[in-house]
LUMZA-856082 format. One line per 8 residues: their letters; for each residue x, y, z of N, C-alpha, C, O. Coordinates in nm, 4 decimals, always signed. Layout:
% residues N
A) X Y Z X Y Z X Y Z X Y Z  ...
% end
This chain:
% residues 171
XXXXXXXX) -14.5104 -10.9655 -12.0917 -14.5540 -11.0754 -12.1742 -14.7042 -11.0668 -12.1932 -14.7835 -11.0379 -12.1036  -14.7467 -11.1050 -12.3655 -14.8480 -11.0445 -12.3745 -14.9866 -11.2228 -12.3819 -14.9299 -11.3283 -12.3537  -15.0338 -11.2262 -12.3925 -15.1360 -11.3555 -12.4256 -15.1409 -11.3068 -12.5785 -15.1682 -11.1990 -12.6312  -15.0946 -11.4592 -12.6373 -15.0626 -11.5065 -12.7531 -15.2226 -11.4795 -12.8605 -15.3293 -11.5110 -12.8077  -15.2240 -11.4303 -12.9848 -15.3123 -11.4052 -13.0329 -15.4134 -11.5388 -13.0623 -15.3495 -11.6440 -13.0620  -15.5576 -11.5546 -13.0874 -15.5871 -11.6533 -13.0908 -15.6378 -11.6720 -13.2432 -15.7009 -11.5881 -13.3075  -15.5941 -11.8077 -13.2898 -15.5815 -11.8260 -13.4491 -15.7329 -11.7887 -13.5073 -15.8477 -11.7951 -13.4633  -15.6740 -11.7497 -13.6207 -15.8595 -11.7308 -13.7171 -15.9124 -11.8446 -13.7439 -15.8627 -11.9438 -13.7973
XXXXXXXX) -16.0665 -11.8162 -13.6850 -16.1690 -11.9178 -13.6932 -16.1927 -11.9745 -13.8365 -16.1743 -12.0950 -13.8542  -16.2326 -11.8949 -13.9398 -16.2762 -11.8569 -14.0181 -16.1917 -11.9553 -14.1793 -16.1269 -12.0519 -14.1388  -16.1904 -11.9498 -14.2349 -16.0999 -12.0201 -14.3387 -16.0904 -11.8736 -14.4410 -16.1761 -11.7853 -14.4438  -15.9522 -11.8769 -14.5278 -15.9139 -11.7773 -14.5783 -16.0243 -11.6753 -14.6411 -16.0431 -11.5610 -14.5996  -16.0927 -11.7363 -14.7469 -16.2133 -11.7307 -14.8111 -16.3203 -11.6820 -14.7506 -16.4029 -11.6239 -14.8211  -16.3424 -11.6935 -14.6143 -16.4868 -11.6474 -14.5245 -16.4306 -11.5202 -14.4287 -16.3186 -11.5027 -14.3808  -16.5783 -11.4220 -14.4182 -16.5579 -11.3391 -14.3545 -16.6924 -11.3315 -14.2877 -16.7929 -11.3755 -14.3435  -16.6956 -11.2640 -14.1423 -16.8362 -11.2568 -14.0731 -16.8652 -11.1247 -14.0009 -16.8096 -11.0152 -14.0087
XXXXXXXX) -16.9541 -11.1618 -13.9389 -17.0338 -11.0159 -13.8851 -17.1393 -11.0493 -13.7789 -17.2125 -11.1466 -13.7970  -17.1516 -10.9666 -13.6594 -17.1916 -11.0530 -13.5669 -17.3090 -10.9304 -13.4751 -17.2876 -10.8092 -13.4734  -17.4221 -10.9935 -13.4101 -17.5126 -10.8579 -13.4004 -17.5484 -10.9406 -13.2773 -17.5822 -11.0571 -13.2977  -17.5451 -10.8920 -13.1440 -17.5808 -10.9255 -13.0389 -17.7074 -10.8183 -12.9729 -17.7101 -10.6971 -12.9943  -17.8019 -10.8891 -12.8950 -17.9020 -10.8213 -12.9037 -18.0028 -10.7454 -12.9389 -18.0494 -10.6351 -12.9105  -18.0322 -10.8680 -13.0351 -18.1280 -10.8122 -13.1825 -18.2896 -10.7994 -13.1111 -18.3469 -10.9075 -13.0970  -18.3502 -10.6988 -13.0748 -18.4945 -10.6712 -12.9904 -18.6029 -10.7762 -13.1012 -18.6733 -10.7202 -13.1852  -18.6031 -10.9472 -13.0847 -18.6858 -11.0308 -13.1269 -18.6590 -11.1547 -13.0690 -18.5647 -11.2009 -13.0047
XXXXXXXX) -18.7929 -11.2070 -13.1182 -18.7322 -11.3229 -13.0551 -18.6246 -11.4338 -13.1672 -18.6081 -11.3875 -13.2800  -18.5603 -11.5626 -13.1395 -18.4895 -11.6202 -13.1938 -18.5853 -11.7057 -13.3131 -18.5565 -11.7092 -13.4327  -18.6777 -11.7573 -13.2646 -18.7408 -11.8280 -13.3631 -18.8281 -11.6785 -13.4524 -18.8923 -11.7081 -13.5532  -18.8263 -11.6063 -13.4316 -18.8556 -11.4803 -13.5467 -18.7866 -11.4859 -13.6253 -18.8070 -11.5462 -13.7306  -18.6614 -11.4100 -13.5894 -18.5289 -11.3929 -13.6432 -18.5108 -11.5160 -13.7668 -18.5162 -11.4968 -13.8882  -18.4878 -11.6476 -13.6951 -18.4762 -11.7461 -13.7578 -18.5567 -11.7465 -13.8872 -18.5191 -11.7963 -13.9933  -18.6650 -11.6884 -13.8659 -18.7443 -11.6922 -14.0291 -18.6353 -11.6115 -14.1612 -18.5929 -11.6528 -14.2692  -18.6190 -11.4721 -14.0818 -18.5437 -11.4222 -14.2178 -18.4426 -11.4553 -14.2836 -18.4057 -11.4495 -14.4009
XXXXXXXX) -18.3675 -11.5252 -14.0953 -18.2485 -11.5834 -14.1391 -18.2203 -11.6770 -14.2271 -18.1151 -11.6809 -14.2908  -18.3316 -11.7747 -14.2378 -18.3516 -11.8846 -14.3241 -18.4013 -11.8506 -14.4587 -18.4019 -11.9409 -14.5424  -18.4499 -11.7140 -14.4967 -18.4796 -11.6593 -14.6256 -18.3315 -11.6995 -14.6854 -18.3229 -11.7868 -14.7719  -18.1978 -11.6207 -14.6269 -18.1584 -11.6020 -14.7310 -18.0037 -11.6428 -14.7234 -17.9111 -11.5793 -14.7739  -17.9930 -11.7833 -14.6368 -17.8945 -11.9140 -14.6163 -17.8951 -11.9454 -14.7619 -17.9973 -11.9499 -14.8303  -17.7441 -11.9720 -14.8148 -17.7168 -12.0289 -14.9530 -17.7388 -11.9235 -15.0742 -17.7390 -11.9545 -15.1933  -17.7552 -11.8071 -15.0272 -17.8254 -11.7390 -15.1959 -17.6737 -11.6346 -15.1796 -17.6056 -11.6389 -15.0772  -17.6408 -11.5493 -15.2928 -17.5675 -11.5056 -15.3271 -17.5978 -11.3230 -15.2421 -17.7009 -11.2642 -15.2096
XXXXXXXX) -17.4647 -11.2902 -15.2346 -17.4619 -11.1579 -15.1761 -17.5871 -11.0576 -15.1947 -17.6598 -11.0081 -15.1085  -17.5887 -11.0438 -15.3326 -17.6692 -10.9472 -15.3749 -17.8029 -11.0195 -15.3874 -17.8967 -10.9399 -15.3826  -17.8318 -11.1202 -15.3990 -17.9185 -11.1825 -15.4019 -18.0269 -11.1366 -15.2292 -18.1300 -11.0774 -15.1972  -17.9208 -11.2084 -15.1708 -18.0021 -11.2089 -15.0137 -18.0114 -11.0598 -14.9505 -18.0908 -11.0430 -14.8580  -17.9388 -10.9587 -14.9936 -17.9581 -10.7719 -15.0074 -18.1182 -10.7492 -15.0394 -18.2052 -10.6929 -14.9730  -18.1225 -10.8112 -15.1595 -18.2169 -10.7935 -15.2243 -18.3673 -10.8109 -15.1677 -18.4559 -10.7263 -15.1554  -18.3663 -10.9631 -15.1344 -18.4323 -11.0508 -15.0636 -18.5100 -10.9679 -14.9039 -18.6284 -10.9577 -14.8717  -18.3937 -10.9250 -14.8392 -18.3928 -10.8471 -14.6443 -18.4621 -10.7182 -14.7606 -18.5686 -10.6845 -14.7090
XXXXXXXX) -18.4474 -10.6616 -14.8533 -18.4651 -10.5154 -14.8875 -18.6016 -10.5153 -14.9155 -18.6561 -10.4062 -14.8984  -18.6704 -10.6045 -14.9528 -18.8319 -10.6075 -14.9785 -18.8892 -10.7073 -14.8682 -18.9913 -10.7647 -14.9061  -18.8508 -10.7366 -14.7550 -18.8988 -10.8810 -14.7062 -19.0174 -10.7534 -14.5695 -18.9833 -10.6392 -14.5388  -19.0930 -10.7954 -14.5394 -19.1755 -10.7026 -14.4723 -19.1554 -10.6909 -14.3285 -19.2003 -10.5946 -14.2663  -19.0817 -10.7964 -14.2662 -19.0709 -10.7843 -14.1379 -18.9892 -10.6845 -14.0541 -18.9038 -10.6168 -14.1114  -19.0024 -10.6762 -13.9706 -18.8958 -10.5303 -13.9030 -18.7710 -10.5408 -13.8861 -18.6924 -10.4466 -13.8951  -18.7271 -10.7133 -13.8472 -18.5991 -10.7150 -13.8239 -18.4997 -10.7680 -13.9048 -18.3899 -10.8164 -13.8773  -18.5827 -10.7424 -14.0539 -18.5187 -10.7771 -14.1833 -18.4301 -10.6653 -14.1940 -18.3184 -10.6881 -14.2405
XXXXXXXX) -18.4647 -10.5272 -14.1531 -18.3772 -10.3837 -14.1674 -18.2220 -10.5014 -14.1115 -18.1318 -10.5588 -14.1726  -18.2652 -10.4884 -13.9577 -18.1386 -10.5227 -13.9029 -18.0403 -10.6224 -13.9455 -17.9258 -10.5907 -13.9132  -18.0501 -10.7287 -14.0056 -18.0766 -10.8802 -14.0814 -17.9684 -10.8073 -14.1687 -17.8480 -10.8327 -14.1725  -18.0528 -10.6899 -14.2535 -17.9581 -10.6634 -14.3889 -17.8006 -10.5590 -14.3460 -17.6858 -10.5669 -14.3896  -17.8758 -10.4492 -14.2242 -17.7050 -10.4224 -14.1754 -17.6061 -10.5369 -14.1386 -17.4867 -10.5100 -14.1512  -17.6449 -10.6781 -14.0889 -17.5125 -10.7077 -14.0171 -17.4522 -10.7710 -14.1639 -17.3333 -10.7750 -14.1955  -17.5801 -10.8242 -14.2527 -17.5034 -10.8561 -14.4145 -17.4161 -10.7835 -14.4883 -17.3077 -10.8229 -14.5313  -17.4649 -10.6773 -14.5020 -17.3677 -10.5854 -14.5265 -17.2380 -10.5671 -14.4279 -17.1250 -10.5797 -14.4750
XXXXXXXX) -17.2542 -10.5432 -14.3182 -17.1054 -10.5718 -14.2356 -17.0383 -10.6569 -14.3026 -16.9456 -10.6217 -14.3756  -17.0760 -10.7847 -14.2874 -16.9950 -10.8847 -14.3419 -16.8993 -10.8828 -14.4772 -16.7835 -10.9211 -14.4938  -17.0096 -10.8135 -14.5799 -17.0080 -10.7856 -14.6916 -16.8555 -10.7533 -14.6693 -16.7578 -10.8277 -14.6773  -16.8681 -10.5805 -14.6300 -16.7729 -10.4885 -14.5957 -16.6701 -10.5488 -14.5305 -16.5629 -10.5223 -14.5849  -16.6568 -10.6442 -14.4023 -16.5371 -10.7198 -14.3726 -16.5040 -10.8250 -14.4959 -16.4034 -10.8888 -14.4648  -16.5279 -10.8435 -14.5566 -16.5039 -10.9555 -14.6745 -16.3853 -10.8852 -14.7627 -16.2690 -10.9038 -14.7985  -16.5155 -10.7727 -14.7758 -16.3655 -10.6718 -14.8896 -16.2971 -10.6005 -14.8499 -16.2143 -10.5583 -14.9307  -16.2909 -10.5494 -14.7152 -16.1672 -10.4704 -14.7056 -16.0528 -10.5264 -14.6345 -15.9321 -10.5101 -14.6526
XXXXXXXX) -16.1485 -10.6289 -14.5093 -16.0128 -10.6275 -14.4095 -15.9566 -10.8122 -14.4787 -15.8474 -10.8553 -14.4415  -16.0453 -10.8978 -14.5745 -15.9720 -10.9879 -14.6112 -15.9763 -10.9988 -14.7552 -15.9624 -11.1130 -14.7993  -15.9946 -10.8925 -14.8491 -15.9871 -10.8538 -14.9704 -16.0113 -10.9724 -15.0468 -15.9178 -11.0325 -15.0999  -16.1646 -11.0213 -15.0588 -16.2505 -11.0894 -15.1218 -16.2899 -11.0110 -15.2177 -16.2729 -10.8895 -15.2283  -16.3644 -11.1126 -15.3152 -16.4345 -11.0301 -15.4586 -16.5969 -11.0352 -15.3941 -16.6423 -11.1258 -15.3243  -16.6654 -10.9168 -15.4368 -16.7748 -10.9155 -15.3512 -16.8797 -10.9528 -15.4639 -17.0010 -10.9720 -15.4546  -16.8151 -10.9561 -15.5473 -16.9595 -11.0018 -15.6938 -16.9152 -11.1920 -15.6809 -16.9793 -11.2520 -15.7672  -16.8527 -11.2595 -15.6222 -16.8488 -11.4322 -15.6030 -16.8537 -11.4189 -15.4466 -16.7714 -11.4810 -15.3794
XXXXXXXX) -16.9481 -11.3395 -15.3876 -16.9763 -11.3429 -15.2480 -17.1301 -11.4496 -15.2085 -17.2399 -11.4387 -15.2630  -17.0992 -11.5275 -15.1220 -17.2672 -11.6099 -15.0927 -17.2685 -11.6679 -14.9472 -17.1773 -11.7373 -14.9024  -17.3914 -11.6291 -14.8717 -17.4082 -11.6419 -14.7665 -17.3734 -11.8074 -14.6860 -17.4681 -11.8860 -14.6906  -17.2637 -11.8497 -14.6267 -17.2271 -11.9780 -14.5907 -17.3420 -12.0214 -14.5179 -17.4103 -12.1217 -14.5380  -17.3577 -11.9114 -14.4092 -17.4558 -11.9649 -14.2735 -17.4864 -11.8309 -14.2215 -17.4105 -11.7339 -14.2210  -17.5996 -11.8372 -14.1806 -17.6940 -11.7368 -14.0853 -17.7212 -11.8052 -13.9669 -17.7808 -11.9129 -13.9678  -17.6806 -11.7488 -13.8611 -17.7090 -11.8498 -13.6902 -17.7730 -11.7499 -13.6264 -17.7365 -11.6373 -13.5925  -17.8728 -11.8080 -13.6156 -17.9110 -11.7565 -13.4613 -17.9142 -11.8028 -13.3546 -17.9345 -11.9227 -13.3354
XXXXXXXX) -17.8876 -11.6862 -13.2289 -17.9090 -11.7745 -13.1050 -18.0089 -11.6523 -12.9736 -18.0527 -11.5386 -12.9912  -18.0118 -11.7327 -12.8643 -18.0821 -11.6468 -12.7552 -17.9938 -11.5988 -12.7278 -17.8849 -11.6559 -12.7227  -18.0206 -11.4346 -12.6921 -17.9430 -11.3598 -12.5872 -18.0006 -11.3598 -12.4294 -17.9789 -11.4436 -12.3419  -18.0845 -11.2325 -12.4225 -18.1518 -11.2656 -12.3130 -18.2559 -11.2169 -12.3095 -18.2893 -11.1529 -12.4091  -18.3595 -11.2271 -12.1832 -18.4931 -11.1967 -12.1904 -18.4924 -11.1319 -12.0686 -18.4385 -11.1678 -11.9640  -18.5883 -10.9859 -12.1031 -18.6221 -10.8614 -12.0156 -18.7483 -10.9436 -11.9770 -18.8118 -11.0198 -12.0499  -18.7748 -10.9068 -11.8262 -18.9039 -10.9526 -11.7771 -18.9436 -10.8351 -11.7155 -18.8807 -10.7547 -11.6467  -19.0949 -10.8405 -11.7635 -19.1358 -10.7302 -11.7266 -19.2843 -10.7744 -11.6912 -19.3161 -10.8930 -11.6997
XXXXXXXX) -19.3908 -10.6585 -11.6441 -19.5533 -10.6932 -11.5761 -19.6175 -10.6047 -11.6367 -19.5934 -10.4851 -11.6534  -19.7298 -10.6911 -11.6806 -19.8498 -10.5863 -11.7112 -19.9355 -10.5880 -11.5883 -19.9366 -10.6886 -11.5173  -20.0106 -10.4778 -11.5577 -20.1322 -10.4583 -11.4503 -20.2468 -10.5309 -11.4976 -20.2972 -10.5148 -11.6087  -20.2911 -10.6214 -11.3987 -20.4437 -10.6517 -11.4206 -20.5390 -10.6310 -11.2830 -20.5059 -10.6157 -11.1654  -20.6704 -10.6369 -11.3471 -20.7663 -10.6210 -11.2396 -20.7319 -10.6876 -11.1257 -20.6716 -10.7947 -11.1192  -20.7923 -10.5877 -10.9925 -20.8050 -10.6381 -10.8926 -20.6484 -10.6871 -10.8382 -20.6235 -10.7974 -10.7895  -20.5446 -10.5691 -10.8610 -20.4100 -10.5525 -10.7784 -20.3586 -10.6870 -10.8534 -20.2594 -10.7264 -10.7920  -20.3869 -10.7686 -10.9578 -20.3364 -10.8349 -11.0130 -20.2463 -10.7720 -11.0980 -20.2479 -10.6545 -11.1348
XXXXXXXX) -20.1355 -10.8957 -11.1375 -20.0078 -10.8954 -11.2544 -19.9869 -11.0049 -11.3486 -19.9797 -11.1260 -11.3276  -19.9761 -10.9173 -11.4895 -19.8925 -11.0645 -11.5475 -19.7757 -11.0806 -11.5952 -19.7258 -10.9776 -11.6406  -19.6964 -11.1998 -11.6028 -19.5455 -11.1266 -11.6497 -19.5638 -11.1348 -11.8106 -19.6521 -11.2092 -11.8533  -19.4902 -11.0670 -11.8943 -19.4456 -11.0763 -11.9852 -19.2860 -11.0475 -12.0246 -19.2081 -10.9664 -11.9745  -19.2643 -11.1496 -12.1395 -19.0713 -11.2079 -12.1490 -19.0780 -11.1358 -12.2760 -19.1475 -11.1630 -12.3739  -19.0087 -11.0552 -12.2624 -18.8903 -10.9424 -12.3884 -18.7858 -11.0377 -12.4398 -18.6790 -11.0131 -12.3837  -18.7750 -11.1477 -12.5342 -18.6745 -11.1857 -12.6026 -18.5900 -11.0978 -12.6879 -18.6349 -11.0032 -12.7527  -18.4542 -11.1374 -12.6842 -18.3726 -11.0569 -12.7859 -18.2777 -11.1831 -12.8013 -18.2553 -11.2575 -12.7058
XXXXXXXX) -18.2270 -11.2016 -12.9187 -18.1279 -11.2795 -12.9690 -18.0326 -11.2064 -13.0362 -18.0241 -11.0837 -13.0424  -17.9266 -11.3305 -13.1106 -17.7930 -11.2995 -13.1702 -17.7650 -11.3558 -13.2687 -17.7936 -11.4756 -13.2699  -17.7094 -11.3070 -13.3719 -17.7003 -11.3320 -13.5335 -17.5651 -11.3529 -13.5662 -17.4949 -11.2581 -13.5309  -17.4949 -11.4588 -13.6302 -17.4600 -11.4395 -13.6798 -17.3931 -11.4638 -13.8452 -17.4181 -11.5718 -13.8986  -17.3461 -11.4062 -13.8880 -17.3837 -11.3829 -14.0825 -17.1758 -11.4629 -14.1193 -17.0693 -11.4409 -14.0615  -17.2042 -11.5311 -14.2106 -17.1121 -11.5712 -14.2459 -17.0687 -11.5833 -14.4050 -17.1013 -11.6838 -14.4681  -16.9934 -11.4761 -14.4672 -17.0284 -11.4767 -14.6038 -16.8902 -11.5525 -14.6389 -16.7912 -11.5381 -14.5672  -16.8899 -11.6491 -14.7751 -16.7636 -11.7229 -14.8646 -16.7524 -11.6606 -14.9802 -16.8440 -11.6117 -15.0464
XXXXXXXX) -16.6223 -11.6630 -15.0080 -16.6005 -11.6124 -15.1675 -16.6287 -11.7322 -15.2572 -16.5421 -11.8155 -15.2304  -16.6975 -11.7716 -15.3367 -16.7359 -11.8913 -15.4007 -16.5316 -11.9138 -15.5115 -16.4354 -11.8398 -15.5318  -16.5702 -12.0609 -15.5476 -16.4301 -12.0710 -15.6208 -16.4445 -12.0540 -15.7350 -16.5608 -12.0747 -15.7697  -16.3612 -12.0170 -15.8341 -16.3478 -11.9756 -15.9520 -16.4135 -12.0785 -16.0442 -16.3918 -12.1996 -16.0484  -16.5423 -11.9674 -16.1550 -16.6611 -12.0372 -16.2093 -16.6149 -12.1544 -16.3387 -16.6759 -12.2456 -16.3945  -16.4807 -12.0997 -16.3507 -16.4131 -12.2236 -16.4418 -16.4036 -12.3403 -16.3972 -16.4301 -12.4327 -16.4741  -16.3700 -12.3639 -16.2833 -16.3373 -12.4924 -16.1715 -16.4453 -12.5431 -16.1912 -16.4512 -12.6284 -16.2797  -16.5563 -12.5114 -16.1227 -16.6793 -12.5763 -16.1185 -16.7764 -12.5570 -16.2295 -16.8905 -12.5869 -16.1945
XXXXXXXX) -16.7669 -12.5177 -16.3478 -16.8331 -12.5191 -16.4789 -16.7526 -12.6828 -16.4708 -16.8105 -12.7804 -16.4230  -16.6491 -12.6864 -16.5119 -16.5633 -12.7935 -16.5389 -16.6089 -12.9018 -16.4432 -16.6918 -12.9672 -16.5065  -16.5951 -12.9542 -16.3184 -16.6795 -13.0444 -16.2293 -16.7649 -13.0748 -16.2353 -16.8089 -13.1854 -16.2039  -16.8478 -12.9348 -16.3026 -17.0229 -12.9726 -16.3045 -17.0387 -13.0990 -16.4362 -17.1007 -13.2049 -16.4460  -16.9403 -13.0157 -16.5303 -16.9594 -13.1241 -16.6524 -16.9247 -13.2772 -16.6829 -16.9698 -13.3672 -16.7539  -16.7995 -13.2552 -16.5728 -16.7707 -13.4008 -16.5368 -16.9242 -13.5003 -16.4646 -16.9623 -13.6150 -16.4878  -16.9636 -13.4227 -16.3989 -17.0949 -13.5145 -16.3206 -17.1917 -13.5011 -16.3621 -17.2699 -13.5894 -16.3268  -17.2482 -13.3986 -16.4521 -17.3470 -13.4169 -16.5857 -17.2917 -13.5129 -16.6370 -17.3352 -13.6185 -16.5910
XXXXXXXX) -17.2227 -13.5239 -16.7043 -17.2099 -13.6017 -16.7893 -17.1943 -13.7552 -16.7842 -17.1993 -13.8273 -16.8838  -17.1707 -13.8067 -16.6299 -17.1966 -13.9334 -16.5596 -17.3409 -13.9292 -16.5872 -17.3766 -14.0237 -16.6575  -17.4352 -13.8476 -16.5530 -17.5064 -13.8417 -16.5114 -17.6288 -13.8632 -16.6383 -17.7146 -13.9512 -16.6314  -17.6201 -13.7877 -16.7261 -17.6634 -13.7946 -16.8689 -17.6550 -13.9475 -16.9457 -17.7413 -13.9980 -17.0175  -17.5049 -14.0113 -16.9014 -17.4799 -14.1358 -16.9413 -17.5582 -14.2331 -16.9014 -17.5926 -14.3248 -16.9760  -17.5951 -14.2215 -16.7743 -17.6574 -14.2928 -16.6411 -17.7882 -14.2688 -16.6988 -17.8411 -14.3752 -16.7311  -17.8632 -14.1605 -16.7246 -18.0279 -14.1547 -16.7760 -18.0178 -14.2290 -16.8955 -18.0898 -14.3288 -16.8971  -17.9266 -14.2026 -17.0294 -17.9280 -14.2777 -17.1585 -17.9450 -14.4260 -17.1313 -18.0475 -14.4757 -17.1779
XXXXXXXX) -17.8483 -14.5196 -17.0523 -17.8278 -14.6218 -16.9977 -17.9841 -14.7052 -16.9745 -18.0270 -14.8125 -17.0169  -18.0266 -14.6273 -16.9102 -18.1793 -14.6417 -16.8160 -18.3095 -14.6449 -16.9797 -18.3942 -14.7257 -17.0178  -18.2686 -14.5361 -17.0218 -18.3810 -14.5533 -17.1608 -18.3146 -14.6667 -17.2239 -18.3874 -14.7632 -17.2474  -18.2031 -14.6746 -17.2533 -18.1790 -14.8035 -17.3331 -18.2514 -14.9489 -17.2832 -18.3322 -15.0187 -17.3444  -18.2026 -14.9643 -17.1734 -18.2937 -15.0631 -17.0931 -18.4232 -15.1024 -17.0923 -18.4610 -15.2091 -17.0439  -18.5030 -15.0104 -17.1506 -18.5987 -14.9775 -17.2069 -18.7500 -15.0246 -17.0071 -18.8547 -15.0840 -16.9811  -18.6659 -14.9592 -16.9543 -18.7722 -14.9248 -16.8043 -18.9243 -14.9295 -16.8149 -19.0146 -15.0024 -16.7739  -18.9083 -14.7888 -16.9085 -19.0291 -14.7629 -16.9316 -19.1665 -14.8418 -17.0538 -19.2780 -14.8074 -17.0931
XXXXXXXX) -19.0828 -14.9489 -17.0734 -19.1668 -15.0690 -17.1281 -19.1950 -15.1337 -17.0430 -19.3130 -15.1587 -17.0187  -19.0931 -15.1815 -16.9705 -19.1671 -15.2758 -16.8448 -19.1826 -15.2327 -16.7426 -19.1422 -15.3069 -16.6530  -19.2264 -15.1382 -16.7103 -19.3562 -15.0609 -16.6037 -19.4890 -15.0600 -16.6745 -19.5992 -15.0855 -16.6259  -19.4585 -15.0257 -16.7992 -19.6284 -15.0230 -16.8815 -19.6872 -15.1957 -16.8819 -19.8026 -15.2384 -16.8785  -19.5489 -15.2720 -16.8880 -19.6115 -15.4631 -16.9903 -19.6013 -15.4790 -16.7584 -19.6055 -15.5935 -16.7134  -19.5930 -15.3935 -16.6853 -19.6165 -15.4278 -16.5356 -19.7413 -15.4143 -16.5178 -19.8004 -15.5081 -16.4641  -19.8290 -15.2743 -16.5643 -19.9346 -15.2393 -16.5322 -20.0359 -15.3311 -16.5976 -20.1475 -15.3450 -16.5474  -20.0027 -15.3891 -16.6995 -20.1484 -15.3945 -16.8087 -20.1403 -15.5767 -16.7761 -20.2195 -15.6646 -16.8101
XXXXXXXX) -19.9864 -15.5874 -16.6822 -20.0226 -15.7716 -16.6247 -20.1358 -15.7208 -16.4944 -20.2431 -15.7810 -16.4976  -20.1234 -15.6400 -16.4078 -20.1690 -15.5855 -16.3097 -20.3066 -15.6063 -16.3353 -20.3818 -15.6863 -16.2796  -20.3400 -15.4973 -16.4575 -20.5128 -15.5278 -16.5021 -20.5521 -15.6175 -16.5196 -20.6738 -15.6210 -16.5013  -20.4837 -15.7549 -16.5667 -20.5551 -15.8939 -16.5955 -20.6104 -15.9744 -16.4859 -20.7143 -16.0398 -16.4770  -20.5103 -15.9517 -16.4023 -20.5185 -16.0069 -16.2321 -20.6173 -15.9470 -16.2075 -20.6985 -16.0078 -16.1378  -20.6609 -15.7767 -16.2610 -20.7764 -15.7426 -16.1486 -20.8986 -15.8301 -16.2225 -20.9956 -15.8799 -16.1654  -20.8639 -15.8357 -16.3796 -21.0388 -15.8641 -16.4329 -20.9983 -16.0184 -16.4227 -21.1063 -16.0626 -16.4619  -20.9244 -16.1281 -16.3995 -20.9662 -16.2212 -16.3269 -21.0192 -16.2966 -16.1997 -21.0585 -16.4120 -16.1827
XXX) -21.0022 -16.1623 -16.0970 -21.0597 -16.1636 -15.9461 -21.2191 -16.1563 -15.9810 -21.3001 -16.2313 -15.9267  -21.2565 -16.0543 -16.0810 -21.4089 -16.0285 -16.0740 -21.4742 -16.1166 -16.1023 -21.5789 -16.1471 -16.0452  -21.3994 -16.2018 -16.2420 -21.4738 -16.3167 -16.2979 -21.4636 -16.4653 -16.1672 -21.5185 -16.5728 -16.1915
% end
């Protein structure tokens, strides 16, 4: 008897990729990671491919992993691919000594953390063209509404009562 498989984390649509012991620290990491949370596959490729830091190289292999688990092992479209979440966390820290004068030491902490990349297949651009227009178009109604009301008259007949009050304080 074998131990029962344990269910996928993941929802149909998402695929991930996971990099343990990345040689930085977490709040480093965290910078690139936060470059390129929410932007589109090729987008955030793009982004790790010119970004100057060192552990942007690494950043863009585990993206690509993901990438690559997306399309093969859960046969996603990789052109409606976009980054869900980028996590980082601590792994662990090497301690080590530098020599100082006079048989002295100091320590210094080697951080390394852990990444991990979570890419979604976005839903079909008809769906949400269509949604979007539904809530534009509340939304458009809602600004027309507001000019009709005519706001922006009485903020101006607000200000120019405002000025009378001031030039009757002086007098």
């Amino acid at each position: 008897m074998s131990k029962q498989a344990t269910p996928r984390q993941l929802a149909e649509t998402e695929a991930s990729a996971y990099a343990r012991g990345m040689p930085t620290s977490p709040r480093k990491l965290n910078l690139v990671a936060q470059s390129i949370r929410g932007k589109t596959a090729t987008a955030a490729l793009n982004e790790l491919a010119f970004n100057r830091r060192r552990i942007a190289r690494d950043v863009r292999k585990v993206l690509q992993a993901a990438i690559a688990n997306a399309e093969n092992n859960h046969q996603l479209d990789v052109d409606r691919l976009y980054v869900k979440e980028a996590t980082v966390g601590r792994a662990f820290n090497l301690r080590r000594f530098h020599a100082r004068g006079r048989g002295h030491m100091s320590p210094v902490e080697k951080y390394y953390s852990n990444l991990l990349v979570v890419v979604r297949e976005r839903e079909e651009q008809a769906k949400t063209k269509a949604k979007r227009g539904v809530k534009q178009g509340a939304a458009d109604s809602a600004d027309k509404s507001e000019a009709a009301d005519g706001k922006k008259g009485k903020s101006r007949a607000a200000s120019k009562a405002k000025g009378k009050d001031k030039s009757k304080e002086k007098a």
